[in-house]
Short mmCIF file of the C-alpha atoms (twelve columns), coordinates in Angstrom:
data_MODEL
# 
_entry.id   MODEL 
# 
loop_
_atom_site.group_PDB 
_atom_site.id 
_atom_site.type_symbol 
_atom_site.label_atom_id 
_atom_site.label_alt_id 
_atom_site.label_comp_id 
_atom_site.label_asym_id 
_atom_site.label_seq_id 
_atom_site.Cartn_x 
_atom_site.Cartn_y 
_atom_site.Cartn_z 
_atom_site.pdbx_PDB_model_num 
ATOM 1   C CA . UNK A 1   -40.939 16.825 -1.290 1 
ATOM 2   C CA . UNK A 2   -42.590 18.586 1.390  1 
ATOM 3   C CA . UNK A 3   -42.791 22.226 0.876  1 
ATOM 4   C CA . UNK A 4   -39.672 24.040 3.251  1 
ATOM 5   C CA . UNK A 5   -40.809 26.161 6.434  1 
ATOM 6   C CA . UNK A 6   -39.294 29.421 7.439  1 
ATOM 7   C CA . UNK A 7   -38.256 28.651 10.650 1 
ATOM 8   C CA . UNK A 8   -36.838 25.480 12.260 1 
ATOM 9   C CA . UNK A 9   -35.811 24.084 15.433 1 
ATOM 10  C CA . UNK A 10  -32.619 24.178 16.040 1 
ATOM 11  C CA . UNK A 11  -30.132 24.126 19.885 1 
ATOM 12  C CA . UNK A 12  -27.280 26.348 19.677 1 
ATOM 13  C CA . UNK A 13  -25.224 28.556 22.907 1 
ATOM 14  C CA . UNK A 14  -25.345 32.101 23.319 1 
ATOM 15  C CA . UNK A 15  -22.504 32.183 26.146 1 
ATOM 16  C CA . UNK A 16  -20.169 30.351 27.008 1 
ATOM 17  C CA . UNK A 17  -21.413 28.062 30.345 1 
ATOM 18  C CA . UNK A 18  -20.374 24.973 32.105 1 
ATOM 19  C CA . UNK A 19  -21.976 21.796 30.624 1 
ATOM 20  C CA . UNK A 20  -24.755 21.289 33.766 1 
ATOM 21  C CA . UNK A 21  -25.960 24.714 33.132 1 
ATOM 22  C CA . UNK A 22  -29.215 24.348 31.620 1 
ATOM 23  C CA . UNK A 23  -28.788 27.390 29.476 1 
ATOM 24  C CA . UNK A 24  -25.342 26.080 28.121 1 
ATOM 25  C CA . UNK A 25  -27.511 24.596 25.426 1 
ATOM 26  C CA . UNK A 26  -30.830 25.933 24.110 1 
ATOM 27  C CA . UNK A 27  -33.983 24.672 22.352 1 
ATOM 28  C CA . UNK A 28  -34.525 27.838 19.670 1 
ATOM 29  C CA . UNK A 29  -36.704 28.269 17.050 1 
ATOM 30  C CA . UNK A 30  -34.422 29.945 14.492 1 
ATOM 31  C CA . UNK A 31  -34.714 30.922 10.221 1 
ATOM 32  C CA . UNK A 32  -34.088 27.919 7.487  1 
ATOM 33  C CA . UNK A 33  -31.123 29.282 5.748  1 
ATOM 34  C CA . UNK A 34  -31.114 30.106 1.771  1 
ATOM 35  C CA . UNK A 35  -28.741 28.493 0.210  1 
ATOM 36  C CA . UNK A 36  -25.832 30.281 -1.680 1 
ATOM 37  C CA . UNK A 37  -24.656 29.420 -5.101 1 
ATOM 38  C CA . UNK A 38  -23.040 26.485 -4.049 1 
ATOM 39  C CA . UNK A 39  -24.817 25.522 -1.336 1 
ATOM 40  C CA . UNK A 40  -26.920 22.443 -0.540 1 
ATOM 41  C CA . UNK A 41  -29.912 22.981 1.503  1 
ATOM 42  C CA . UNK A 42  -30.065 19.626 3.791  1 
ATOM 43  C CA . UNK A 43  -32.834 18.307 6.155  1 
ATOM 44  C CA . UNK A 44  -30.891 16.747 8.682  1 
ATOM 45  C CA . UNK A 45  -31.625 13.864 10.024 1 
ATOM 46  C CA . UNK A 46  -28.616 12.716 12.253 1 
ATOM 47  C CA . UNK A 47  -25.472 14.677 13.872 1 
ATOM 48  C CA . UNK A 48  -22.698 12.992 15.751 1 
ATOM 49  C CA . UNK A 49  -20.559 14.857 18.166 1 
ATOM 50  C CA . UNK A 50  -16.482 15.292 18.137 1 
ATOM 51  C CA . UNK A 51  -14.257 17.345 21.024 1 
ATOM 52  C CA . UNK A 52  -14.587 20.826 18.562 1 
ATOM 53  C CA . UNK A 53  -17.913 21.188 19.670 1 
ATOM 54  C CA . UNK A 54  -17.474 21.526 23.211 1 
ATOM 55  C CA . UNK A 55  -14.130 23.071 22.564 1 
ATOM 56  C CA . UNK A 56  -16.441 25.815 20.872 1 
ATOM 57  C CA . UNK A 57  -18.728 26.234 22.994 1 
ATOM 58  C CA . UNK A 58  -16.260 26.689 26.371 1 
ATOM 59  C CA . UNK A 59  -14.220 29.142 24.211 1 
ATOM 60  C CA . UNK A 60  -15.630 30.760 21.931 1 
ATOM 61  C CA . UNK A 61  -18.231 34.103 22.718 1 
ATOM 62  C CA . UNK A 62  -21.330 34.404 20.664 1 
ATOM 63  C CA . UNK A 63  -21.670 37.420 22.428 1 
ATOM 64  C CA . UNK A 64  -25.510 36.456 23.242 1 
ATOM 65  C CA . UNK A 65  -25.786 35.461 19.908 1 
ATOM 66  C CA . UNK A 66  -27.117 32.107 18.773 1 
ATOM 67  C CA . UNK A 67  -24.819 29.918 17.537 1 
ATOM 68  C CA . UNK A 68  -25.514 26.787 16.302 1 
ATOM 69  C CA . UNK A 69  -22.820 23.945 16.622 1 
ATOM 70  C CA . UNK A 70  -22.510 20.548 15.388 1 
ATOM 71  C CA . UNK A 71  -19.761 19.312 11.894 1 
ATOM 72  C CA . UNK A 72  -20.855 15.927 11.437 1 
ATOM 73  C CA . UNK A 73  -24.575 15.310 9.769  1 
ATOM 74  C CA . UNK A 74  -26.550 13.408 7.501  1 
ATOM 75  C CA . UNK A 75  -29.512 14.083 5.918  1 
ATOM 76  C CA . UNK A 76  -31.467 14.763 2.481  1 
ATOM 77  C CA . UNK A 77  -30.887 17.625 -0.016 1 
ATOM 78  C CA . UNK A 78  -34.254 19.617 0.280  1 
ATOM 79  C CA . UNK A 79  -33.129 22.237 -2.088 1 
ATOM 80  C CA . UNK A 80  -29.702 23.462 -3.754 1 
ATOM 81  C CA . UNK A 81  -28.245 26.849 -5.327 1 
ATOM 82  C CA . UNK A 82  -27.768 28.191 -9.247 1 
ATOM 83  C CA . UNK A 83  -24.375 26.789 -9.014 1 
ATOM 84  C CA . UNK A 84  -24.714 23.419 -7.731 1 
ATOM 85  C CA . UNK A 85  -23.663 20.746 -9.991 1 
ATOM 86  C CA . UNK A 86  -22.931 17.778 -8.285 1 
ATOM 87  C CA . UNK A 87  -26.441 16.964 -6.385 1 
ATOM 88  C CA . UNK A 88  -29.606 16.955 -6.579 1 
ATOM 89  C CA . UNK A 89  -33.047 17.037 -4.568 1 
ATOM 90  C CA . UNK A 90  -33.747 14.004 -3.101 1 
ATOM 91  C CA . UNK A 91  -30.098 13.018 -3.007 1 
ATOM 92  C CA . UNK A 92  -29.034 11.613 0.165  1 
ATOM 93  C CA . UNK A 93  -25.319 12.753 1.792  1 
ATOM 94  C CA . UNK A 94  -23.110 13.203 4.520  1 
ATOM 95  C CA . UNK A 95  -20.273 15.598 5.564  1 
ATOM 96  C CA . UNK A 96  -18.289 17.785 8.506  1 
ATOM 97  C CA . UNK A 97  -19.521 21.369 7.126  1 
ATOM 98  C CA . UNK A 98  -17.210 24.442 7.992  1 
ATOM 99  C CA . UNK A 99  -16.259 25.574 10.712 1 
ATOM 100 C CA . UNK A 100 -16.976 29.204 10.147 1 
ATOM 101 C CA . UNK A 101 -20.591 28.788 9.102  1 
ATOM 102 C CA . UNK A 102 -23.556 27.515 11.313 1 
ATOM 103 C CA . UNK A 103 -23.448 23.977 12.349 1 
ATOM 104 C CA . UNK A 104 -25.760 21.343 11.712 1 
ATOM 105 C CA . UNK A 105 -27.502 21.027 15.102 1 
ATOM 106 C CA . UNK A 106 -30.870 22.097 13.192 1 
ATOM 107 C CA . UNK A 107 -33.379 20.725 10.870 1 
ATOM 108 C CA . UNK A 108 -32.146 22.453 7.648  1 
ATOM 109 C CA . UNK A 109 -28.608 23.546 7.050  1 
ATOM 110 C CA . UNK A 110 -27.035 24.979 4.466  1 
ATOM 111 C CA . UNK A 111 -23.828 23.644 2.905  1 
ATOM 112 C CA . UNK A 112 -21.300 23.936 0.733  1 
ATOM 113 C CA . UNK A 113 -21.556 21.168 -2.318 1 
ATOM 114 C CA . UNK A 114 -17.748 20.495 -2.499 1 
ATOM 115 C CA . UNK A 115 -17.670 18.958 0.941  1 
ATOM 116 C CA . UNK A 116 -20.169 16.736 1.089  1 
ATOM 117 C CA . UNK A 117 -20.546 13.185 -0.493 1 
ATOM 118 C CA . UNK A 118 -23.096 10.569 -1.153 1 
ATOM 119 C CA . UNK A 119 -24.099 8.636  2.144  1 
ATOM 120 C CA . UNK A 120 -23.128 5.159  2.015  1 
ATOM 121 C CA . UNK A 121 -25.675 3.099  0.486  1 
ATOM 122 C CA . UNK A 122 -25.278 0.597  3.313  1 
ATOM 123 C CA . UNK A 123 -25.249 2.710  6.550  1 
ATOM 124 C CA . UNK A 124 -28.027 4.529  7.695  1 
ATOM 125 C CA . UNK A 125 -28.269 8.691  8.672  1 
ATOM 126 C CA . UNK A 126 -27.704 7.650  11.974 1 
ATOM 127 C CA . UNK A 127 -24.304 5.036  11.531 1 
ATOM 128 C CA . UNK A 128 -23.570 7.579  7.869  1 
ATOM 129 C CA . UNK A 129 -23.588 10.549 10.526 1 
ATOM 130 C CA . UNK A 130 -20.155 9.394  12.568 1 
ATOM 131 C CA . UNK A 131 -18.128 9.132  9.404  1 
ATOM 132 C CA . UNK A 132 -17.502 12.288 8.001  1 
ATOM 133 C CA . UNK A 133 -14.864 14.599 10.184 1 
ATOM 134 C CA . UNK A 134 -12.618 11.697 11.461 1 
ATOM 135 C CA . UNK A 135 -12.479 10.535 7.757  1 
ATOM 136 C CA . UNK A 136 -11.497 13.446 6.473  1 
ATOM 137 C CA . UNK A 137 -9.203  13.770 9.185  1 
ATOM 138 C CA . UNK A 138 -7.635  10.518 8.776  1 
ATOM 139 C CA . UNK A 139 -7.617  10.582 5.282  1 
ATOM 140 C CA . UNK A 140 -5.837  14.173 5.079  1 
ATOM 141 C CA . UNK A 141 -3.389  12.814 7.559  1 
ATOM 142 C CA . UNK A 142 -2.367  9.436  6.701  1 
ATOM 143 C CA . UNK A 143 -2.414  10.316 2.621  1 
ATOM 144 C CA . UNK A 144 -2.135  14.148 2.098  1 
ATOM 145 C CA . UNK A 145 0.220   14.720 4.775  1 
ATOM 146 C CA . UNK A 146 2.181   11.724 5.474  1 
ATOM 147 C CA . UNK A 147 1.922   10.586 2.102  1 
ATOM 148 C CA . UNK A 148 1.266   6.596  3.570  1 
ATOM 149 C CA . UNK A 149 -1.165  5.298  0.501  1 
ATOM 150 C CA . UNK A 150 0.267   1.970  0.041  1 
ATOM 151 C CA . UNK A 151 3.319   2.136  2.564  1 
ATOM 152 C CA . UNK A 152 4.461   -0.218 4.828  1 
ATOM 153 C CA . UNK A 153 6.134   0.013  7.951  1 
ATOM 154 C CA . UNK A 154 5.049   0.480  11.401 1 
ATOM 155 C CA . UNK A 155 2.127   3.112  12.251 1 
ATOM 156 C CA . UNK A 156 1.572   4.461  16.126 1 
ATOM 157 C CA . UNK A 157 -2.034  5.720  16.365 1 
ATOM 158 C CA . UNK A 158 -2.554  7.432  19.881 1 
ATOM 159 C CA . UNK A 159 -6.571  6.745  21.240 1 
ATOM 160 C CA . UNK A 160 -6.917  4.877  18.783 1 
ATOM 161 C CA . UNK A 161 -10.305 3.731  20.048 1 
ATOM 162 C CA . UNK A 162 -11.345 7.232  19.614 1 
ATOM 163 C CA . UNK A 163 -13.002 9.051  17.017 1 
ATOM 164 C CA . UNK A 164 -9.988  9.876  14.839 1 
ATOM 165 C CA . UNK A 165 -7.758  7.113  15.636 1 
ATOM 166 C CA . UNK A 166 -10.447 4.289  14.660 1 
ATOM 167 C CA . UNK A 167 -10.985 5.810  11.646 1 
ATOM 168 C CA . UNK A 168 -6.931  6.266  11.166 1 
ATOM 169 C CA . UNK A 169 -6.776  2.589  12.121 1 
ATOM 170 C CA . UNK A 170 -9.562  1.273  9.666  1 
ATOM 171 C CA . UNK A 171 -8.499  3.406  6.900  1 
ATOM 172 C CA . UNK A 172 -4.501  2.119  7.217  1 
ATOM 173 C CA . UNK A 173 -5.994  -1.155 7.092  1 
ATOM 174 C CA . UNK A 174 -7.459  -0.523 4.142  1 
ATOM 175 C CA . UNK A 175 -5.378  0.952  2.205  1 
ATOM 176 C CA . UNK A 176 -1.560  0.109  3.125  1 
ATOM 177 C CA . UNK A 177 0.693   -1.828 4.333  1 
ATOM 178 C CA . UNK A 178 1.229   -0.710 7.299  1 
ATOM 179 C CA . UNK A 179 1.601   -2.330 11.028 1 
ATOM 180 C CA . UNK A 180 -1.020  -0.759 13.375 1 
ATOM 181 C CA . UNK A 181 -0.176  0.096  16.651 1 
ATOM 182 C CA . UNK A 182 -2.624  1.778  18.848 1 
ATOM 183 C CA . UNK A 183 -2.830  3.379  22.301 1 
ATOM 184 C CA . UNK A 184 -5.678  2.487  24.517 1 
ATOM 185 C CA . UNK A 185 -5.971  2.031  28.497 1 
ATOM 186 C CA . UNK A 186 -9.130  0.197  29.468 1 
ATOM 187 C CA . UNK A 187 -10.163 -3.314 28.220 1 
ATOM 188 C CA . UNK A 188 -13.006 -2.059 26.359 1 
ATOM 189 C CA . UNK A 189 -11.082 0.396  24.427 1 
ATOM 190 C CA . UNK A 190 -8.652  -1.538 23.523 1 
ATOM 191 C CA . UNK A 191 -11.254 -4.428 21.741 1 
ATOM 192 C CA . UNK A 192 -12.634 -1.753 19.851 1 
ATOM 193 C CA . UNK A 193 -8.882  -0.389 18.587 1 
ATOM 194 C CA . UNK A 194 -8.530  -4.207 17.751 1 
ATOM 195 C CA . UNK A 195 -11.637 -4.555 15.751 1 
ATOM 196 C CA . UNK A 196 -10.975 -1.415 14.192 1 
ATOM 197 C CA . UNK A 197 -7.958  -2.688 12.386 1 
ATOM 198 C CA . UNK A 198 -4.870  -2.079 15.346 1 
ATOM 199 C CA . UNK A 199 -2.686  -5.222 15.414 1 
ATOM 200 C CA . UNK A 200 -1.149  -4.145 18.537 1 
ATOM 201 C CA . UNK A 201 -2.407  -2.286 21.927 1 
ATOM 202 C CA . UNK A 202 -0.466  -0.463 24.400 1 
ATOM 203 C CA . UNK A 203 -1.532  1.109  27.359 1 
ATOM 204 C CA . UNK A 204 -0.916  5.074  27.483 1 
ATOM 205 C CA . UNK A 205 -0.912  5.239  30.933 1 
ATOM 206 C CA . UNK A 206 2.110   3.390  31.399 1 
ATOM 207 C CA . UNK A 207 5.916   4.239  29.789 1 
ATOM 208 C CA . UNK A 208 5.279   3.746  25.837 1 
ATOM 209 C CA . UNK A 209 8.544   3.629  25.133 1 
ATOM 210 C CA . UNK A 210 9.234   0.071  27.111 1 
ATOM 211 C CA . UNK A 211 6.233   -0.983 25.414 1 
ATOM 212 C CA . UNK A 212 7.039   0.069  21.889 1 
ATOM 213 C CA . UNK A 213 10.266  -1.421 22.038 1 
ATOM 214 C CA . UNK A 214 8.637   -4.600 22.320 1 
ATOM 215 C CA . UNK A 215 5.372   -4.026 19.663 1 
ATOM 216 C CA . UNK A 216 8.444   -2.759 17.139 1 
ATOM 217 C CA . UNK A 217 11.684  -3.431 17.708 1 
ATOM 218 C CA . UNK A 218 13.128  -1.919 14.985 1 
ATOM 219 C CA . UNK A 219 11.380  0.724  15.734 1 
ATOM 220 C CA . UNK A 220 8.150   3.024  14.920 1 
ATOM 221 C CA . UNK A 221 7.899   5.094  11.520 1 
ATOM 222 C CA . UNK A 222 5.399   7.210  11.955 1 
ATOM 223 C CA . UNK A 223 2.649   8.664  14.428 1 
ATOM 224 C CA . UNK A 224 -0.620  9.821  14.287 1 
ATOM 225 C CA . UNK A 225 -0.852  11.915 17.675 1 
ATOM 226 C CA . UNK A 226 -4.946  12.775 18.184 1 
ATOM 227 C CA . UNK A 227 -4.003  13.381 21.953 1 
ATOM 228 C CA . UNK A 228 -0.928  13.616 24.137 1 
ATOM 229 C CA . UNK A 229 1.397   15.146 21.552 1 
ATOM 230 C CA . UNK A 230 2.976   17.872 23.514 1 
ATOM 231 C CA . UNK A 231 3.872   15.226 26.396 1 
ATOM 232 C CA . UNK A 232 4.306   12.261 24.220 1 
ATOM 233 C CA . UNK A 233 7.360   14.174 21.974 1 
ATOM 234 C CA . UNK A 234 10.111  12.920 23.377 1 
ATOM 235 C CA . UNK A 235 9.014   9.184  23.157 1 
ATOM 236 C CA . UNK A 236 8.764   10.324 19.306 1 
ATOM 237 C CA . UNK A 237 12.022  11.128 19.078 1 
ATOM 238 C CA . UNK A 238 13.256  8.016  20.670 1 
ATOM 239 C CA . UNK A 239 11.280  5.430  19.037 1 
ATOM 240 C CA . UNK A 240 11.030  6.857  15.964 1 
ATOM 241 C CA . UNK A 241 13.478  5.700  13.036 1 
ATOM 242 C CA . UNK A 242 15.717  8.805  11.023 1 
ATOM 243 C CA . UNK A 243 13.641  10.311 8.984  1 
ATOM 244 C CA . UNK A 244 10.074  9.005  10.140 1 
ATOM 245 C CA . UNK A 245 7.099   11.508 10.432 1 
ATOM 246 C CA . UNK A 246 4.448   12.817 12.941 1 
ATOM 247 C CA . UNK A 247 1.035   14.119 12.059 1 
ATOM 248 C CA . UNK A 248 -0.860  15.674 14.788 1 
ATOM 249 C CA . UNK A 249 -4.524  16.797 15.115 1 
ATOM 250 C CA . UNK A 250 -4.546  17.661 18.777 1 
ATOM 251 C CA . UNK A 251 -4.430  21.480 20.548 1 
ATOM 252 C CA . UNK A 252 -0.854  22.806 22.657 1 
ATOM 253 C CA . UNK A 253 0.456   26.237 22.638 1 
ATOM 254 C CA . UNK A 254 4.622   25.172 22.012 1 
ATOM 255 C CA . UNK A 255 6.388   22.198 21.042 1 
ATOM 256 C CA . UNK A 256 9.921   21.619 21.013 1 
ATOM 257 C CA . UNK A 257 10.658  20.000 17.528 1 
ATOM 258 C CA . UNK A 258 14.384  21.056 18.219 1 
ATOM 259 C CA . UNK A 259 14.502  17.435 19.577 1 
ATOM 260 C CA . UNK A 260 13.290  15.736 16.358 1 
ATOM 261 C CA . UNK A 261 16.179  17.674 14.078 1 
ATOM 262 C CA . UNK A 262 19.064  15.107 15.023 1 
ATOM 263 C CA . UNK A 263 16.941  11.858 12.962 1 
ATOM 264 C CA . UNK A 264 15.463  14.128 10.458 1 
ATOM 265 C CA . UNK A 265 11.895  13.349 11.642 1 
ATOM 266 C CA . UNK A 266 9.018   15.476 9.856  1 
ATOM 267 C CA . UNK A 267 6.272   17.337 11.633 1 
ATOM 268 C CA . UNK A 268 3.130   17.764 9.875  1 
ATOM 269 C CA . UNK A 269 -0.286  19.688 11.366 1 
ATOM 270 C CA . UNK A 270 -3.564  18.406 9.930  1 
ATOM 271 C CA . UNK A 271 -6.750  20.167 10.142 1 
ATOM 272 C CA . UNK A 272 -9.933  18.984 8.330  1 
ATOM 273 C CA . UNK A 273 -11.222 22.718 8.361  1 
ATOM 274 C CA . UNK A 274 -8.051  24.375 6.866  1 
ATOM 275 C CA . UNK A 275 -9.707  23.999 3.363  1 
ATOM 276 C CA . UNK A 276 -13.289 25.391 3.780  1 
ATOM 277 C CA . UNK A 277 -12.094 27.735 6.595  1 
ATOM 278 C CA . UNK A 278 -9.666  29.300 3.724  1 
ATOM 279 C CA . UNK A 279 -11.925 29.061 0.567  1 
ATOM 280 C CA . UNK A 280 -8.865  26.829 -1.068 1 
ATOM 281 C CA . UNK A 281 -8.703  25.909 -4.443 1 
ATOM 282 C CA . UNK A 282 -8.601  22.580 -3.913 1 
ATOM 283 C CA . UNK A 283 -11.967 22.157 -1.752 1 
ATOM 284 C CA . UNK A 284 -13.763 19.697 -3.686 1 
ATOM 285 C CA . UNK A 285 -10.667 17.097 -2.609 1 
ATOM 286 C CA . UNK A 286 -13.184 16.720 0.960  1 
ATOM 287 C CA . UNK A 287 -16.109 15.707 -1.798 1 
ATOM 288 C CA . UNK A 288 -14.237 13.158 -3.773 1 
ATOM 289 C CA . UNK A 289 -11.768 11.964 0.067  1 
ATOM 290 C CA . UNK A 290 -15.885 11.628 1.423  1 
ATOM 291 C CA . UNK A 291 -16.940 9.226  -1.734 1 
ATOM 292 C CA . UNK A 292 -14.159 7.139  -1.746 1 
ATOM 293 C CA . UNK A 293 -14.922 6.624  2.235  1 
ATOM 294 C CA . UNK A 294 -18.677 5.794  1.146  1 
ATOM 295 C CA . UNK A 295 -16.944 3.325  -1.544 1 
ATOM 296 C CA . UNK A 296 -14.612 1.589  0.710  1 
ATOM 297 C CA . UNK A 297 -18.009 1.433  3.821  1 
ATOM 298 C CA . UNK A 298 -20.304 -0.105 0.551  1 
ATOM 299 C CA . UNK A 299 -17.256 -2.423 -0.326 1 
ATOM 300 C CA . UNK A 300 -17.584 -3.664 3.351  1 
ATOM 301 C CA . UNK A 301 -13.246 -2.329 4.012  1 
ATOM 302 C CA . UNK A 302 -14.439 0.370  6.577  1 
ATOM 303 C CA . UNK A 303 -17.290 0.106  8.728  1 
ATOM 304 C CA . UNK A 304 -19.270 3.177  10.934 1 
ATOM 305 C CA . UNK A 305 -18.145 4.063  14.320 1 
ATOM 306 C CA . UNK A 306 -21.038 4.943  15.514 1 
ATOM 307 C CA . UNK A 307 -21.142 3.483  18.931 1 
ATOM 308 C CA . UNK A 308 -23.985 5.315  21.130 1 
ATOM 309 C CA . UNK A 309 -27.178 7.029  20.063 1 
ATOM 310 C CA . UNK A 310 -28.329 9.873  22.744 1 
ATOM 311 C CA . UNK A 311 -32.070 10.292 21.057 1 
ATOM 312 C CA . UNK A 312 -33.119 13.263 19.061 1 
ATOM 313 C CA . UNK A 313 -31.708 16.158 18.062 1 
ATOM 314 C CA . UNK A 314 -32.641 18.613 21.417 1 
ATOM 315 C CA . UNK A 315 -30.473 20.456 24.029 1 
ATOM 316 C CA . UNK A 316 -30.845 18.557 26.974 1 
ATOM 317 C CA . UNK A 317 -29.864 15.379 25.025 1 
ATOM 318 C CA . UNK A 318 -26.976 17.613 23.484 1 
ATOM 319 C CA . UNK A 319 -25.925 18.634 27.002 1 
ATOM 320 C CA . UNK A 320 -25.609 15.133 27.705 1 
ATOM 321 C CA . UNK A 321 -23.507 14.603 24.538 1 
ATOM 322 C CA . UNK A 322 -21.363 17.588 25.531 1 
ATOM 323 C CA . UNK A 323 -20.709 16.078 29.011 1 
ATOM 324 C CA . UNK A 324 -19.575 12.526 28.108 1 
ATOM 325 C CA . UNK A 325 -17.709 13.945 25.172 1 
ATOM 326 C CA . UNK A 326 -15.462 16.354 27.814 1 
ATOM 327 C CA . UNK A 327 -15.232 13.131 30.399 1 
ATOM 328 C CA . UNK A 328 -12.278 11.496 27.696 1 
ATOM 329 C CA . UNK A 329 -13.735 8.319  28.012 1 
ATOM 330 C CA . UNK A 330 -15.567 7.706  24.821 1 
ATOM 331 C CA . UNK A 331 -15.337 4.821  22.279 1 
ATOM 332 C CA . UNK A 332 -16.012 5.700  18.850 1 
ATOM 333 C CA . UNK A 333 -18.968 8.296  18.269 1 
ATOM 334 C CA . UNK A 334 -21.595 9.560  19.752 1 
ATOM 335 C CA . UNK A 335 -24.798 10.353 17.415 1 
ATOM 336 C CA . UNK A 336 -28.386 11.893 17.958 1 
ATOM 337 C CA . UNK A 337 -31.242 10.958 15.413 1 
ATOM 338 C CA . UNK A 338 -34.154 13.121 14.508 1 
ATOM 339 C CA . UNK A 339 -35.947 15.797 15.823 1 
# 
């Protein structure tokens, strides 16, 4: 192993700028981090993006501050803390990091051990890279929240050629019972919700209801909303059966649940940051929800989605990543690879 530097490249923001800005994104030379206790020290060697980074980077003031953004990586353990237990040097692995620590748009970068897994043996950094935050988010959902490990029934997955919902797709597929239904507007989305495991599409910009009436006549028993809860909610209530569920992963202010009381219909938040953003007990679950992902990839049940590489790892290519990732129109993930 190659001995470690003390600096790295690395693009981060230090205020908060429109995408086309040049200095919205910078090429910096910045310190390697030392690991903590239980810390992995990674060289990374492929991100992939997802909407939090740009949401980030609009919103949030580094006050002319670096900060470095990216919660999706793959790469190879360079060096680990007095505390680490579950890797080694050499290993190779992929996770979504925290969001209250530096992302992984650098060479090194330091994280915790109990969120990261083996990379697939099968997939390489690049294709490994796209897994890790929509897995965990559509593991946590589907099997934490709504409790759907071998259920059947009928599932409504909204973008569900997305990030999230292709990965809430392939994983229902996998493991349950369950009837896929998937929202998607364009012909090319909708093949890629297919091959990702939906066994119906409708089109979200048209009435769902109509639509859903037809795709499940008996009606829908639960929703995965990555988009379009706030304006979708009523259509819950309608096609939903008594006491069916909702998990959602996208951003409003209010919601009027009062509407979902009358059929007993459940309303569950899920947020793949909750557990390293709160130090929980329970943070290790996102190591051992991570291998069984890597399991099910090997075993040939889920696959990457990993759709577009944008180059290596540098801010003009990241601006680029930031812009198509804002437009809405993206299928899958979008990755960078190398430095």
């Amino acid at each position: 192993m190659n001995a470690i530097p003390s600096t790295m490249p690395a693009v981060a923001y230090r205020k908060n700028l429109p995408t086309d800005d040049p200095e919205s994104l910078l090429d910096l030379e910045l310190p390697v981090p030392a690991p903590g206790p239980r810390d992995l020290l990674v060289r990374v060697e492929a991100v992939a993006l997802n909407p939090v980074d740009y949401k980030i980077r609009q919103n949030a003031d580094p006050g002319g501050e670096p900060r470095v953004l990216g919660w999706d990586a793959a790469g190879t353990v360079v060096a680990v803390g007095e505390q680490v237990h579950l890797f080694s040097v050499g290993d190779e692995v992929c996770y979504a990091g925290a969001l209250n620590r530096p992302g992984a748009n650098a060479r090194f970068h330091a994280v915790d051990e109990r969120l990261v897994a083996r990379k697939p043996a099968a997939l390489s950094f690049t294709d490994a890279a796209a897994l890790p935050l929509t897995s965990l988010t559509a593991w946590e959902g589907l099997f934490d929240h709504l409790k759907l490990a071998d259920a059947t029934g009928t599932l409504l997955v909204t973008a569900a050629a997305g990030g999230v919902g292709s990965m809430v797709a392939q994983l229902a597929r996998a493991r349950t019972g369950l009837t896929v239904i998937g929202t998607a507007s364009r012909p090319e989305s909708a093949d890629f919700a297919r091959r990702m495991g939906a066994h119906h599409i409708v089109d979200h910009h048209r009435p769902l209801a109509p639509q859903l009436a037809e795709a499940a006549p008996d009606g829908v028993d639960y929703v995965f909303g990555t988009t379009g809860t706030e304006r979708n909610l009523p259509v819950y209530a309608e096609v939903l059966k008594p006491f069916g569920a909702i998990v959602a992963v996208d951003d409003f202010d209010s919601l009027p649940i009062g509407m979902l009381k009358a059929k007993s219909i459940a309303f569950h938040w899920e947020f793949m940051f909750t557990r390293s953003m709160f130090a929980t007990p329970d943070q290790q679950e996102q190591h051992r929800i991570l291998t069984e992902v890597a399991r099910l990839v090997d075993a040939g049940a889920v696959v990457s989605t990993a759709t577009r590489d944008l180059g290596p790892v540098n801010a003009a290519n990241l601006r680029e990543a930031h812009r198509l990732q804002e437009s809405g129109g993206t299928i899958g993930k979008l990755t960078l690879t190398g430095f």
